[in-house]
Phi, psi and omega in degrees: 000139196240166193315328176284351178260009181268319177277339160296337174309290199297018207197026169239311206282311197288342169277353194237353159252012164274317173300335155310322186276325193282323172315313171288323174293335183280016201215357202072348188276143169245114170333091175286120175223183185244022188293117198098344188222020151114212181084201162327281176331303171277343151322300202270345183293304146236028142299312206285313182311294153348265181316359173281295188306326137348261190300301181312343186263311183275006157312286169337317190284295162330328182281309193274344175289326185280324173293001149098051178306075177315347191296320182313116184260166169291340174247008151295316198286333174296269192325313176309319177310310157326297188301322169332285182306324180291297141022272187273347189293286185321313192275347189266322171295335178297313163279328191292308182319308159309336180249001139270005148274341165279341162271020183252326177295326139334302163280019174285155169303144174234000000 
């Protein structure tokens, strides 16, 4: 997965936790979130930054191996590939998550 859909992700979470704000802000209650101030918002912030770094590395890798780089072994170049995937398995299973507890809280009673 390369950095722009990575970054759409974050900009799906970040639309939808503005859309959060504005519920709220409409109902009179005001939103304590941690946004800007560290917290949550920057965990994940630099998670997806990880998972970039990831992927970019295990590119790297790939590249210099079809280019016949001897420092490169073929199960280096496999493990980079992994982690990559694993990675992005993880950051993607994080947001499916993240977007049904907000849609579960979003349909609670108040």
């Amino acid at each position: 997965m390369s950095a722009p859909a990575i970054q759409a992700a974050l900009q799906q979470m970040q639309s939808l936790a503005n859309q959060a704000s504005a519920t709220q802000a409409g109902r009179g209650q005001q939103l304590a979130t941690s946004v800007g101030q560290g917290g949550f918002a920057d965990a994940l912030q630099s998670s997806i930054q990880k998972i970039d770094q990831l992927k970019k590395k295990s590119d790297a890798s790939v590249k210099a191996f079809q280019a016949g780089d001897p420092d490169v072994a073929l199960n280096d170049v496999m493990v980079d590939m992994q982690k990559a995937s694993i990675g992005f398995q993880m950051g993607v299973q994080v947001r499916s998550r993240l977007v049904t507890a907000y849609k579960d809280i979003m349909n609670m009673q108040v």
